[in-house]
Structures are given as structure tokens and as C-alpha cells.
Kinemage of the C-alpha trace (Angstrom):
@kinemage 1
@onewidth
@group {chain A} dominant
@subgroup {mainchain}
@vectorlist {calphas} color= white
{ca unk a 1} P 56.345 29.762 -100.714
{ca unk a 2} L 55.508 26.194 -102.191
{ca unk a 3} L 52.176 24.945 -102.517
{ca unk a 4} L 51.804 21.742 -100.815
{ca unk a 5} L 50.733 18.644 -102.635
{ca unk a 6} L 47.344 18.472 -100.939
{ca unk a 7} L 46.474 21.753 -102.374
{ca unk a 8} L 47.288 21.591 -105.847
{ca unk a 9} L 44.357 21.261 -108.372
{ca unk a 10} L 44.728 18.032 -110.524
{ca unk a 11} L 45.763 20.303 -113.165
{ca unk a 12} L 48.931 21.165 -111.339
{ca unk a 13} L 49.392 17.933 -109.963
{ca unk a 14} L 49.165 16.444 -113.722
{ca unk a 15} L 52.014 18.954 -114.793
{ca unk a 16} L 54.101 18.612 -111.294
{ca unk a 17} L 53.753 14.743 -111.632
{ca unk a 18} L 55.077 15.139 -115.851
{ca unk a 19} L 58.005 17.622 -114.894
{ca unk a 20} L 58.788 14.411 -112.026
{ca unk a 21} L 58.654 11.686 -114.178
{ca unk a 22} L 61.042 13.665 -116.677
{ca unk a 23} L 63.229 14.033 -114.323
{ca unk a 24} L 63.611 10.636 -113.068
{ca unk a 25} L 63.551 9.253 -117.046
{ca unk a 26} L 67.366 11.433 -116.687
{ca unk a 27} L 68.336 9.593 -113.248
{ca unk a 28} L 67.820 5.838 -114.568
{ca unk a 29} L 69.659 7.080 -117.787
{ca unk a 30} L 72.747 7.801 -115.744
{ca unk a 31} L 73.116 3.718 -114.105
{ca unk a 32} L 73.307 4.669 -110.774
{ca unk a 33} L 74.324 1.441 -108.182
{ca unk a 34} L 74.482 3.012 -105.123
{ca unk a 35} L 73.789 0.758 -101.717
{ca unk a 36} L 72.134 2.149 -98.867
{ca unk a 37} L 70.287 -0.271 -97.316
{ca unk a 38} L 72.558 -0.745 -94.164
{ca unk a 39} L 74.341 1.004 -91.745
{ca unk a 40} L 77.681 -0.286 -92.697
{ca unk a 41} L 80.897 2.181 -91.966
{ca unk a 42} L 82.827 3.245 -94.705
{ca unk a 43} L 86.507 2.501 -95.984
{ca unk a 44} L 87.294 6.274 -93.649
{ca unk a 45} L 85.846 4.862 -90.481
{ca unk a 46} L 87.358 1.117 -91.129
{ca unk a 47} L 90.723 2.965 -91.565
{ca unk a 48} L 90.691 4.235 -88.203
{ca unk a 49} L 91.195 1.110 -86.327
{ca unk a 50} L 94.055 -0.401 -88.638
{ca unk a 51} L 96.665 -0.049 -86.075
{ca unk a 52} L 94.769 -2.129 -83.982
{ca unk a 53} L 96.156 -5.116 -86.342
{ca unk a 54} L 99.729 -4.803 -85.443
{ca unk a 55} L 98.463 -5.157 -81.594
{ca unk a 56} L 99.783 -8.627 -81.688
{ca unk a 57} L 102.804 -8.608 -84.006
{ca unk a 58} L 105.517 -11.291 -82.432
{ca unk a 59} L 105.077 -14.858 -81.910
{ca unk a 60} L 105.483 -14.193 -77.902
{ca unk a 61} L 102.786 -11.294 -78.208
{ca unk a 62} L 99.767 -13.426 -76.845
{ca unk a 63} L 99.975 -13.475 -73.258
{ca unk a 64} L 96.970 -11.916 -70.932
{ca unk a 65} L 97.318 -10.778 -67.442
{ca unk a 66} L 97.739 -13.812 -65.219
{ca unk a 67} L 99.852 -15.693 -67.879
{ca unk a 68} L 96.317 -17.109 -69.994
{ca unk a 69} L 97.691 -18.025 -73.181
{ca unk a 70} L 95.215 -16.107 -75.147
{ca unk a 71} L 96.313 -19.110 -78.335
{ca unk a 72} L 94.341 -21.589 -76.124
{ca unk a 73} L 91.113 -22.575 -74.894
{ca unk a 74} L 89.237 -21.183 -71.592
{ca unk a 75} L 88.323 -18.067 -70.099
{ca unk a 76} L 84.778 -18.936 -71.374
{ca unk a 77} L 83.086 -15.499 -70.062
{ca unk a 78} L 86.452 -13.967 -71.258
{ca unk a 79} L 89.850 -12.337 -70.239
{ca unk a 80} L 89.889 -10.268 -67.969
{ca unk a 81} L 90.984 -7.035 -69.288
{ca unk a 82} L 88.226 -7.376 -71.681
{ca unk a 83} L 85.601 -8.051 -69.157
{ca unk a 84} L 87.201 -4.779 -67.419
{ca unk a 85} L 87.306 -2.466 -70.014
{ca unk a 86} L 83.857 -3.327 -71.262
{ca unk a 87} L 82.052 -3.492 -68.058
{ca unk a 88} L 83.217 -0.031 -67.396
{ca unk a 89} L 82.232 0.922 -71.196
{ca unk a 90} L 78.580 -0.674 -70.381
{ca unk a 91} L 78.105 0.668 -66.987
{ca unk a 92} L 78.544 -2.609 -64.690
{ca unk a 93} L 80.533 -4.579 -62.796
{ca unk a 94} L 83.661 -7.071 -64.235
{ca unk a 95} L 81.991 -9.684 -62.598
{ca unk a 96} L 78.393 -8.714 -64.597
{ca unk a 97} L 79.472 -9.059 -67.909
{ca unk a 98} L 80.746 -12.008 -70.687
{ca unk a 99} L 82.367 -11.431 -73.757
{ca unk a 100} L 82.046 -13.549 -76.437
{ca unk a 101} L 81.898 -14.153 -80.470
{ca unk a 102} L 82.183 -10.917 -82.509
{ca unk a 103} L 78.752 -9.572 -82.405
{ca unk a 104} L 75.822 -8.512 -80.445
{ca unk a 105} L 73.827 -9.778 -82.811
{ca unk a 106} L 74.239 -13.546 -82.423
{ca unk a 107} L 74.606 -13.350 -78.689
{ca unk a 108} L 70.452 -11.985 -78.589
{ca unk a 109} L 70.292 -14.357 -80.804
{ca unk a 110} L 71.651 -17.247 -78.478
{ca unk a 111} L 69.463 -15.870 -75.543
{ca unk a 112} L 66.188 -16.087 -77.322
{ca unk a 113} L 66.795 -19.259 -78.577
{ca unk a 114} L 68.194 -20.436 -75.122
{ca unk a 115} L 64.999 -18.821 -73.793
{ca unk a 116} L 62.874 -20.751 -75.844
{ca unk a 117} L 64.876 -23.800 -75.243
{ca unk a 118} L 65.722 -24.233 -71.520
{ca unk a 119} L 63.840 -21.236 -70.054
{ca unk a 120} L 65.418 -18.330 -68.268
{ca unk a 121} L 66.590 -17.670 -64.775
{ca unk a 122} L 63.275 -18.173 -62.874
{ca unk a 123} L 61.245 -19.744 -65.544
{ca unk a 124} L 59.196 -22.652 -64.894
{ca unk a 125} L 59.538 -24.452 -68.059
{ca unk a 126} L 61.498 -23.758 -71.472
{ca unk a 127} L 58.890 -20.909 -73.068
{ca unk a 128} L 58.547 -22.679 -76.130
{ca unk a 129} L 56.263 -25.485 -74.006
{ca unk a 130} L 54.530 -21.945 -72.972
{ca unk a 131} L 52.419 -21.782 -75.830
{ca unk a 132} L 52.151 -18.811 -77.878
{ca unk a 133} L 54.410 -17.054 -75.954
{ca unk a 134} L 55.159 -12.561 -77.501
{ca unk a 135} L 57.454 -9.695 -77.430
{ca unk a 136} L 56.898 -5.948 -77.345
{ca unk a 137} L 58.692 -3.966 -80.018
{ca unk a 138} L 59.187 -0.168 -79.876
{ca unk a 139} L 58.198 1.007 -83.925
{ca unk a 140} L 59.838 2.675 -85.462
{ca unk a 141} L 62.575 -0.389 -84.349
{ca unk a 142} L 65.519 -2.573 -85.391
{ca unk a 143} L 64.449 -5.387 -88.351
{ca unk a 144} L 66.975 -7.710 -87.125
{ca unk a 145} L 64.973 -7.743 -83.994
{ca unk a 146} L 62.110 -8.285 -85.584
{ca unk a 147} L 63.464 -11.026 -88.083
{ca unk a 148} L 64.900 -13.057 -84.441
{ca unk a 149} L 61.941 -12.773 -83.481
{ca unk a 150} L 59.720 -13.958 -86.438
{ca unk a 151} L 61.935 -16.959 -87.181
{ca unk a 152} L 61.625 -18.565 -83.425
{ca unk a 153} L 57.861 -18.551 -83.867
{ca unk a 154} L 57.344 -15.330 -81.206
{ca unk a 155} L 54.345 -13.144 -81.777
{ca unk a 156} L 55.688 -9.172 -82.053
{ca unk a 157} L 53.489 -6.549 -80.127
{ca unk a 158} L 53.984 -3.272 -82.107
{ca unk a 159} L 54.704 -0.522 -79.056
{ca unk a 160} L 54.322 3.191 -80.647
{ca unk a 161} L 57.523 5.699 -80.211
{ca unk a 162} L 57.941 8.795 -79.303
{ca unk a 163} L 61.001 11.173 -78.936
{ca unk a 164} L 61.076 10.179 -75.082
{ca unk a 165} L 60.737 6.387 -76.108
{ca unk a 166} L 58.131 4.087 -76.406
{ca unk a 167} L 54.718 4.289 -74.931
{ca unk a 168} L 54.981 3.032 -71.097
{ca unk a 169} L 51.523 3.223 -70.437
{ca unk a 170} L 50.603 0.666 -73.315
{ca unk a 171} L 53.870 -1.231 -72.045
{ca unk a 172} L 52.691 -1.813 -68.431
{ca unk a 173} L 49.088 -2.160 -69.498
{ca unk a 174} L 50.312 -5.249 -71.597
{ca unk a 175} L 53.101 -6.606 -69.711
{ca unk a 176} L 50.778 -6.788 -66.271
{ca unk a 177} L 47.846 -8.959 -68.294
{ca unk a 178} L 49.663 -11.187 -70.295
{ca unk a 179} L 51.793 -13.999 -68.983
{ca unk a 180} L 53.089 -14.945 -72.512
{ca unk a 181} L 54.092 -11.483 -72.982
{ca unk a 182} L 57.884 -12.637 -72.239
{ca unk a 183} L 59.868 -9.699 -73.142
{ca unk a 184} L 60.581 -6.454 -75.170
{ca unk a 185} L 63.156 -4.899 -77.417
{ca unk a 186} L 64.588 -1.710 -77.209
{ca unk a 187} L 67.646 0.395 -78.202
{ca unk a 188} L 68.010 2.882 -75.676
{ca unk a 189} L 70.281 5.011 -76.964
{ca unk a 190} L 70.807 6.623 -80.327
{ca unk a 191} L 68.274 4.327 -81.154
{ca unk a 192} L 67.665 2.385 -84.445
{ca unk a 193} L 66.549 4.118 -86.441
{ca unk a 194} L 64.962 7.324 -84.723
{ca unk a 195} L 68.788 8.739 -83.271
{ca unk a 196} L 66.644 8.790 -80.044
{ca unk a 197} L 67.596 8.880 -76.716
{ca unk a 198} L 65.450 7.203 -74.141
{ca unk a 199} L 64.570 9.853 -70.812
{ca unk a 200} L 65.345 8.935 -67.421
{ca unk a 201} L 61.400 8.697 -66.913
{ca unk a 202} L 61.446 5.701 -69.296
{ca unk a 203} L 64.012 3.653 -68.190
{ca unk a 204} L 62.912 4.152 -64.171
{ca unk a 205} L 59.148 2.732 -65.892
{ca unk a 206} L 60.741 0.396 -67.352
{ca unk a 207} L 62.792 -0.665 -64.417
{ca unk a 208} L 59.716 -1.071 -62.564
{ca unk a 209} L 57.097 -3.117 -64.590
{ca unk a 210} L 55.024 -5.280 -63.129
{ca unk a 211} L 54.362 -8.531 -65.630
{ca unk a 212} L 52.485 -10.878 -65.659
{ca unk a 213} L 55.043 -13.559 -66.338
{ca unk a 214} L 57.701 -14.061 -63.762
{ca unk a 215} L 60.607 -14.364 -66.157
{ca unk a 216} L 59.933 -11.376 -68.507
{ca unk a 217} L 63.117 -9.699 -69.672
{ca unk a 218} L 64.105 -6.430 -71.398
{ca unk a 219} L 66.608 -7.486 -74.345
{ca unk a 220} L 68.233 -3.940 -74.491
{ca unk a 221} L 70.609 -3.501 -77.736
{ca unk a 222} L 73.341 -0.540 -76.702
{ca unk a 223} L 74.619 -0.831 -79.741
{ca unk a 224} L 75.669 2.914 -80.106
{ca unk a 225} L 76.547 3.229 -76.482
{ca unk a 226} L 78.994 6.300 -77.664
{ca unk a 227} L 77.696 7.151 -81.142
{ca unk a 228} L 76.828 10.926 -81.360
{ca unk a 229} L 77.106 12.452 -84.875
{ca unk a 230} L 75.721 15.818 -83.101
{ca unk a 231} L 75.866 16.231 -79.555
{ca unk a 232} L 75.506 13.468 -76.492
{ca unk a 233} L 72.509 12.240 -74.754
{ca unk a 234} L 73.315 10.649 -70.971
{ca unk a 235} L 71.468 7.365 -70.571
{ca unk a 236} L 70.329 6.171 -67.664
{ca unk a 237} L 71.604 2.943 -67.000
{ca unk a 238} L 68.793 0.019 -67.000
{ca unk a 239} L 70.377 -2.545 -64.877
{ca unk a 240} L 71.676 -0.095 -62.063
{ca unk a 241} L 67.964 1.173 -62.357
{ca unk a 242} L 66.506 -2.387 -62.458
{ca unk a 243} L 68.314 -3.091 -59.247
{ca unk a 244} L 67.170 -0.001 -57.661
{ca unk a 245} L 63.810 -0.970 -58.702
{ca unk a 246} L 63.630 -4.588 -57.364
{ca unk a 247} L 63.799 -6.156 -60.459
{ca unk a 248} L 67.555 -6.902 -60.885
{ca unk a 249} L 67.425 -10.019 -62.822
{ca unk a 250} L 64.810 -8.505 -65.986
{ca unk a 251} L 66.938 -6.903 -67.951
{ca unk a 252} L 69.864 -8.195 -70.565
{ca unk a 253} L 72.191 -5.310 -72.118
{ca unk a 254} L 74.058 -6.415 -75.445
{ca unk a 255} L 77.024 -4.230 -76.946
{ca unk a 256} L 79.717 -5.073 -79.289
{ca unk a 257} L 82.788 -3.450 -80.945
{ca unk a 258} L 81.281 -3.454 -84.244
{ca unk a 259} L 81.059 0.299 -84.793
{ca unk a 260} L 84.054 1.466 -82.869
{ca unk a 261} L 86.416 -0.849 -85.055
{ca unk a 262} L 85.931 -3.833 -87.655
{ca unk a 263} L 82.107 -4.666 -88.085
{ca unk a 264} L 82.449 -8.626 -87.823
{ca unk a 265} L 85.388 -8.902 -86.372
{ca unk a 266} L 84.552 -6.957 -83.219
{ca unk a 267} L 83.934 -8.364 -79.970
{ca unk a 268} L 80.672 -8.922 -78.575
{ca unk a 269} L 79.356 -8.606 -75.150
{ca unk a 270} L 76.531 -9.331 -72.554
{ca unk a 271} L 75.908 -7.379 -69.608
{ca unk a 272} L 73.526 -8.432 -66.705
{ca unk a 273} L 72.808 -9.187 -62.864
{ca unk a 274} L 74.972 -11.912 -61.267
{ca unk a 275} L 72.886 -13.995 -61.225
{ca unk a 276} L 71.765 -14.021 -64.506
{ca unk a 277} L 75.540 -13.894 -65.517
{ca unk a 278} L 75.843 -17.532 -63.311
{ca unk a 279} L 72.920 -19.029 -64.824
{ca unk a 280} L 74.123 -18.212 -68.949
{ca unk a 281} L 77.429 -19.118 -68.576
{ca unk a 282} L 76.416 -22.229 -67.047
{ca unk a 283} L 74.230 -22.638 -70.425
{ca unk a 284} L 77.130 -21.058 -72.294
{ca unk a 285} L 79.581 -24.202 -70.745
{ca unk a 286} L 77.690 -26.674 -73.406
{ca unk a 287} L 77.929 -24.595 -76.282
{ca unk a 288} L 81.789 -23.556 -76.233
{ca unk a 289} L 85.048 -23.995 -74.817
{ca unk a 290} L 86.493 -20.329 -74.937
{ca unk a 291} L 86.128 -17.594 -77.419
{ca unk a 292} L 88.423 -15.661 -79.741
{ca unk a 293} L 90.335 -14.035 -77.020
{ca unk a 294} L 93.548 -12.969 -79.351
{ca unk a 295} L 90.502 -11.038 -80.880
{ca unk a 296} L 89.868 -9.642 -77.508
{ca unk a 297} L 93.172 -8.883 -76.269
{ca unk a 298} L 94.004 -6.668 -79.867
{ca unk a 299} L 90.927 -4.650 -79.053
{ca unk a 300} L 92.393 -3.949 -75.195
{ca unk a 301} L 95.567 -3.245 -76.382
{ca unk a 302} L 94.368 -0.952 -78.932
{ca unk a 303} L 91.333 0.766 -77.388
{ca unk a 304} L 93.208 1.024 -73.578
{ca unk a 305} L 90.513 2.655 -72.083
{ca unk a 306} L 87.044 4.162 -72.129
{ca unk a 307} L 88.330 7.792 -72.940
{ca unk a 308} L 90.121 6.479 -75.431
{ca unk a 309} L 87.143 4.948 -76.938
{ca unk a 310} L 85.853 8.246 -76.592
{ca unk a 311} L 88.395 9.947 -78.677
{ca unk a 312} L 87.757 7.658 -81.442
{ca unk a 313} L 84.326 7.957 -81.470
{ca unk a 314} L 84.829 11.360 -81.923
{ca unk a 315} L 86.823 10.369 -84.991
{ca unk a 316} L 84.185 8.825 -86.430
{ca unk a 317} L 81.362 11.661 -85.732
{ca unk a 318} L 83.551 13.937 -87.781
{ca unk a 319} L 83.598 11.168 -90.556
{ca unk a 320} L 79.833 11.095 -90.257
{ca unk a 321} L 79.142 14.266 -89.762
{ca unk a 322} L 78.897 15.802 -93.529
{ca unk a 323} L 77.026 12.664 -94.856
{ca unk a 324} L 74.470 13.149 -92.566
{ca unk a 325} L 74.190 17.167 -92.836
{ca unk a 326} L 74.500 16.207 -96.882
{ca unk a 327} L 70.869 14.071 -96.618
{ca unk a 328} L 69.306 16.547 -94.290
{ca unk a 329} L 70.298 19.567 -96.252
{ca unk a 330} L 68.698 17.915 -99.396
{ca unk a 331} L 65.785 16.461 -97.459
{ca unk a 332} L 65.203 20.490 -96.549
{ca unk a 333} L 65.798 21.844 -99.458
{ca unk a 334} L 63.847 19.438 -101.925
{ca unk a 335} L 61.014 18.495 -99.292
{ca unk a 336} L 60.108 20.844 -97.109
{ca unk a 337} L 56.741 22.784 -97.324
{ca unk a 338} L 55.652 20.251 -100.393
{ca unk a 339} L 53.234 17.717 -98.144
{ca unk a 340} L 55.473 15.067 -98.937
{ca unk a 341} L 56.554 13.647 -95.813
{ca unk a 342} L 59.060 14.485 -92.917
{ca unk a 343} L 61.944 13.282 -91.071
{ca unk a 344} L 63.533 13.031 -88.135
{ca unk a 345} L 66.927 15.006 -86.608
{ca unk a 346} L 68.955 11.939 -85.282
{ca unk a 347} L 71.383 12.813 -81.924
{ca unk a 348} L 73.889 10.326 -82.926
{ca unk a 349} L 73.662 6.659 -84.332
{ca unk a 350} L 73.577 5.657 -87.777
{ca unk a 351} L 70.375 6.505 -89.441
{ca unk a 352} L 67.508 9.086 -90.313
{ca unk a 353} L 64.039 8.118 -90.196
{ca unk a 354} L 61.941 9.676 -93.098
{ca unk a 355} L 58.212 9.517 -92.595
{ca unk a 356} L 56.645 9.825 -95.855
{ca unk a 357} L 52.807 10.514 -96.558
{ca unk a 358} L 50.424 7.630 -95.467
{ca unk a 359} L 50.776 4.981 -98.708
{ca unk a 360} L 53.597 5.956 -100.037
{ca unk a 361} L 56.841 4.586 -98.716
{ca unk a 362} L 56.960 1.685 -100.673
{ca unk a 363} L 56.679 3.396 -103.866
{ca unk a 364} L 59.271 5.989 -102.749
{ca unk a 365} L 61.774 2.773 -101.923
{ca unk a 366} L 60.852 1.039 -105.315
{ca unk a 367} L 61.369 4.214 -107.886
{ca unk a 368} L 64.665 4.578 -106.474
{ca unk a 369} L 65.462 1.043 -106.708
{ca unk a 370} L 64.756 1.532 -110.419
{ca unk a 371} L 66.967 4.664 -110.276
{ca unk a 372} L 69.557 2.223 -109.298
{ca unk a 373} L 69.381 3.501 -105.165
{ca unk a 374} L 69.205 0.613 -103.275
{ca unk a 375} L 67.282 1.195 -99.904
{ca unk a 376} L 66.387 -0.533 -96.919
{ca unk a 377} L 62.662 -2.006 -97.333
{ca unk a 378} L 60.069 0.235 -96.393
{ca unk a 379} L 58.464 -1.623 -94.252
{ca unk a 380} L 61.634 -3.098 -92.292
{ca unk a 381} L 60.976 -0.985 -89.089
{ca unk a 382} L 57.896 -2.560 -87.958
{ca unk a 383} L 57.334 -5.915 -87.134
{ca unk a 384} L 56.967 -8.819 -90.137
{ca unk a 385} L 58.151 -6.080 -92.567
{ca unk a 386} L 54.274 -4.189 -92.130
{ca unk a 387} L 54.422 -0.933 -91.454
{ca unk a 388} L 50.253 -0.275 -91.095
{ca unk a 389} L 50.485 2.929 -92.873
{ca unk a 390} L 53.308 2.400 -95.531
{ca unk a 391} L 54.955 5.411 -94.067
{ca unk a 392} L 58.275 4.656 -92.542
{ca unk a 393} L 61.654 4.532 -94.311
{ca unk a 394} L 65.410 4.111 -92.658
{ca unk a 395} L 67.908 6.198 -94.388
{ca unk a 396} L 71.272 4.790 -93.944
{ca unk a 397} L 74.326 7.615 -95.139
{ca unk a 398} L 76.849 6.292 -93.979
{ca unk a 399} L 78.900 4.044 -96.408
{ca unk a 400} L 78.406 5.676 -99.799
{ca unk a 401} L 81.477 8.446 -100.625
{ca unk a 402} L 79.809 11.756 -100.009
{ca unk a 403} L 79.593 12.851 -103.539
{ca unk a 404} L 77.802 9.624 -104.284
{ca unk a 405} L 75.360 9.953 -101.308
{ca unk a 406} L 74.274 13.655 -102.347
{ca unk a 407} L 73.441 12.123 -105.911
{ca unk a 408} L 71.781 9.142 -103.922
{ca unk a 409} L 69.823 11.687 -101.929
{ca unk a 410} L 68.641 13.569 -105.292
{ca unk a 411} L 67.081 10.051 -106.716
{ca unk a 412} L 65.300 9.686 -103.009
{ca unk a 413} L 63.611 13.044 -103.026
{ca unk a 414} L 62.724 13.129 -106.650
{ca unk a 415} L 61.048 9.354 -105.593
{ca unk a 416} L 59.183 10.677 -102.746
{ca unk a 417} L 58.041 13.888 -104.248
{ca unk a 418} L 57.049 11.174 -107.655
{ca unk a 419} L 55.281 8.849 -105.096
{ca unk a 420} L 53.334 11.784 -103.200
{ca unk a 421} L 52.243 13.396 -106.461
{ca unk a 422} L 50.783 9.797 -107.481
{ca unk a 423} L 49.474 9.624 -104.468
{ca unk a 424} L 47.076 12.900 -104.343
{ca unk a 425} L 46.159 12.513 -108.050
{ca unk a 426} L 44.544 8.834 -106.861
{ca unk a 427} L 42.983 10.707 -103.664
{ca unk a 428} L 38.973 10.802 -104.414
């Protein structure tokens, strides 16, 4: 049985900590350049949706039902097979959805900054004339959020998780007293990075808070609406259980294409009431005249239907599946029963969280970085990069060949077992 860290005499720590360091001297010999800082799919996955390029193959191959002439402008909120199929992929109605651009991303984007510009359905004024105006963010959460966030000037409200989701209580506490509380992140399902699932108790709280400001809304990122590596996790849907609750209008739900087919050249889409839909593509009318919709109508044509989205998915969780079984096999068999951190059994998504010892995840990310395995900052799942007890870090396995991730995966431990030992020999 192994002695954990915590127990070893400084003696052993001394000659645990010199067997370490010899072996990573042999990993930073060998000029690794392996990339693992983002959940990007690899050549396998991309591979899978290369059919969907000869979708449109003749030069009278562009038409969309009711003759729109998919070369030209209009359909600003979309054609309509797109709005169909995704709708039914999100969980609403044709007529609740837009689809636009190519990804999720810059659509939250847009609706902050909107937001902050004009205001929201309901609000008063534009929020930025608000004052300090904040979000909530589930932590462990998405940096992206975080960085949207950070660059409009909007103060972030870390929220703690758990493996039901994030803490209601401390959400409705805060949401009730605040009026410049405006909104929250979350990813509901498969979430980033925890492979989470949110309960049904969560989403019906969250359906029902009662805020303090009158415009608050939930900007919920679905962005691995279908994404199970291991098994499935039903979600409840937030906007059917926003209406049930009264509160219709509070909630946004973003989704995109961009892990079923070609990240960046995907198709992006927002999901909400009516009359939220009304009052953004009103907004949405000064900003653009129509959207890529031969983009849109290659992705009907070669996704047809939500089952068959289904079947690739299930494509891609057989792609996935090894690399992630590779890191947690390693992350077992290196880690386990030393004191040197623990991790986190994802559902489905793209990512396992690793929760090192308090002070030592940015250590662990910077001797592998040396080792030539790039990582994604420790520190990126909490708000303005600080995770309060250096402890977090987002494994990403899923672009690096699986012979290449393993060796990845043998730099990481040796780095967090290095970065553990260093830390108990500084311990008073």
C-alpha cells in the first residue's frame, strides 16, 4: 500500500522528491511538444463529417424549401430547416430559436455586449449606465466565460459546484439582494470542465429565482447537448422549466455544431422565449443582413435529423472513448493513494477535472510545460484566471494521437507527484 505524501518523513520525501526530479531530467531530454490545452477534436472525429462537404456539389444545389436562394441575402433568424432541426435538437419551438454565424461562442458574446449596450427585454436602461453591474459563475467553469466577461468590465461572482450543480442556496441568496447581479453562467450538461450533469432539482431552482433585478438572465451554454463519452444524463430543459415557473423570458440557451462536425465552421444557434426571440432579432436587423445559410443547409442535408445526430455522436464517443480511459487509467495507476490530488469521472463532454493538493496546480502545469506538455492554465476555471487555492486543472485528451496522450499523461503525473513532494517538504 503507498504511503501518502503527508506521511512521509522528510527523509523519504528528500529521496521520493530526487528519484522525481531524475525522472523528469529523462522526460525534457526526449523534446516532447504535445498540446493539450483545448478541447479541440482530432483529425478521427473531423473525418467523420467529410461527406457533409459534397452536400452541395452542383451549381443548382442551393435551393431551400420555399425556393430561398440560400447564395443570397435574408432569412436573418435562418432557413427554415435549420431552425427545425435545431429547435428540435435544443428542446423548443421553430419559432424560439435563430441560427446564425458558426459558433456559440460569438453569439454570448453578441448578447452580453448587446446587454450592456441597449439593455435586454425588460430592462430599463442599457446595463452598462447600471453601474457596476455582476455575473454568477459556477467554479469549476468555462474560461471563455469568464474572459467575456472580464473584458466588458462585469464583476464575476465565484458560485461553488457540486456533482448536482452549483450551489442554489448561495445563488438565490445573491440574486434576490443584488439588483446589479444581472445574470449567471452555466453549462448544464456535460459541463465544462466537471462532465457534470445538472439534476432536475437545479434547473426547477433555477427556473424559479427571484432577483433582484428585473432583467436578470441565465446565459446557459449546451454546448455538449449529446456528448456522452460514457453513458447519458437526461437534462431537464431550462426554458420549458422557466415557463412553467413564470419566468419565461430569463433564460438564453446557446448551442452550435462545433463538436458534431467542423469546429469553426459549424453553425451556431440561440434558443429562447418568443419574446425574447422578437426583441434580438429586432437588435440582430442592424447588425446583419442574413447569415451563411449554404453553411446551414450542408449541415441539414448532412445531419437529416436528430437521431441521426445521435448516431454520430455515438461515433465520436467511441473515438473518445480510449483517450479518456488512457488519462484515467494513468491518473489511477500513478496517483492514487499518494496524497497528491484527485480527479473527477466525467459522464460525457470533453474534459477531466484534476484537483491537485492546495498550492500546487500551477507548479504541476509549469513542470510539464518544461517537459514540453502544454496545458490549459491552472487557474483558467475560476474567474480572472484565480483559482483561491491553486488547485484546479482542466485536462483536455482529446486531440493528441493516443500513443502521444499516454506519454503526455506520464509527464502530468510525474509533475504533480514533483509539485506535491515540493510541496510537503516546504510544509512547517
Amino acid at each position: 500500500m503507498l504511503k501518502p505524501y503527508s506521511s512521509m518523513s522528510r527523509e523519504e520525501l528528500l529521496s521520493e522528491k530526487e528519484s522525481l526530479d531524475s525522472v523528469f531530467t529523462s522526460f525534457k531530454a526526449k523534446g516532447f511538444s504535445f498540446n493539450m490545452a483545448r478541447g479541440k477534436p482530432d483529425k478521427d472525429q473531423l473525418d467523420l463529417s467529410m461527406p457533409m462537404l459534397d452536400e452541395i456539389v452542383s451549381s443548382s444545389d442551393y435551393t431551400a424549401a420555399g425556393g430561398v436562394d440560400c447564395r443570397n441575402y435574408g432569412e436573418l433568424t435562418g432557413i427554415s430547416e435549420a431552425k427545425n432541426l435545431f429547435a428540435e435538437y435544443m428542446g423548443v419551438a421553430s419559432d424560439e430559436i435563430i441560427i446564425g454565424g458558426s459558433a456559440s461562442l460569438a453569439i454570448m458574446y453578441d448578447c452580453l455586449a448587446r446587454a450592456m449596450l441597449t439593455g435586454v427585454l425588460g430592462s430599463e436602461k442599457p446595463w452598462v449606465q447600471e453601474g457596476k453591474i455582476k455575473f454568477l459563475c459556477p467554479v469549476p467553469g468555462y474560461d471563455r466565460h469568464f474572459s467575456i466577461c472580464q473584458f466588458l468590465g462585469i464583476e464575476m461572482i465565484n458560485i461553488p459546484t457540486s456533482g448536482e450543480g452549483p450551489d442554489m442556496d448561495m445563488i438565490e441568496k445573491l440574486a434576490a439582494g443584488d439588483p446589479l447581479i444581472k445574470g449567471m453562467w452555466c453549462v448544464p450538461k456535460f459541463s465544462n470542465p466537471l462532465g457534470i450533469t445538472y439534476s432536475d432539482r437545479i434547473i426547477r431552482k433555477m427556473a424559479s429565482l427571484k432577483t433582484a433585478a428585473k432583467d436578470f438572465r441565465i446565459f446557459c451554454d449546451n454546448a455538449y447537448a449529446m456528448h456522452e463519452v460514457y453513458r447519458d444524463v437526461p437534462l431537464l430543459n431550462l426554458l420549458t422549466a422557466c415557463k412553467e415557473a413564470g419566468n419565461p423570458n430569463m433564460v438564453y440557451l446557446f448551442g452550435s455544431t462545433n463538436k458534431l462536425t467542423f469546429p469553426g465552421s459549424g453553425v451556431g444557434f440561440l434558443a429562447a422565449s418568443k419574446e425574447n426571440i422578437a426583441f434580438i432579432t429586432k437588435q440582430l436587423s442592424m447588425q446583419a443582413i442574413g447569415w451563411d445559410k449554404l453553411n446551414m443547409l450542408r449541415h441539414v442535408r448532412f445531419l437529416k435529423n436528430v437521431e441521426n445526430i445521435r448516431v454520430l455522436m455515438k461515433k465520436h464517443a467511441s473515438l473518445l472513448r480510449p483517450k479518456f480511459e488512457a488519462v484515467l487509467e494513468k491518473l489511477e495507476n500513478e496517483l492514487a493513494g499518494r496524497g497528491a490530488g484527485q480527479w473527477v469521472k466525467p459522464d460525457g463532454g470533453y474534459f477531466i477535472t484534476f484537483i491537485a493538493e492546495t498550492g500546487c496546480a500551477k507548479r504541476a502545469v509549469a513542470l510539464c510545460k518544461e517537459a514540453g506538455v502544454i496545458m490549459t492554465d491552472a487557474g483558467a476555471t475560476h474567474p480572472y484566471g484565480n483559482d483561491p487555492e491553486d488547485r484546479y486543472i482542466r485536462i483536455a485528451p482529446t486531440f493528441p494521437a493516443l500513443d502521444e496522450l499516454k506519454a503526455a499523461m506520464e509527464v502530468f503525473c510525474t509533475a504533480v507527484r514533483l509539485a506535491s513532494v515540493e510541496r510537503a517538504l516546504s510544509s512547517p
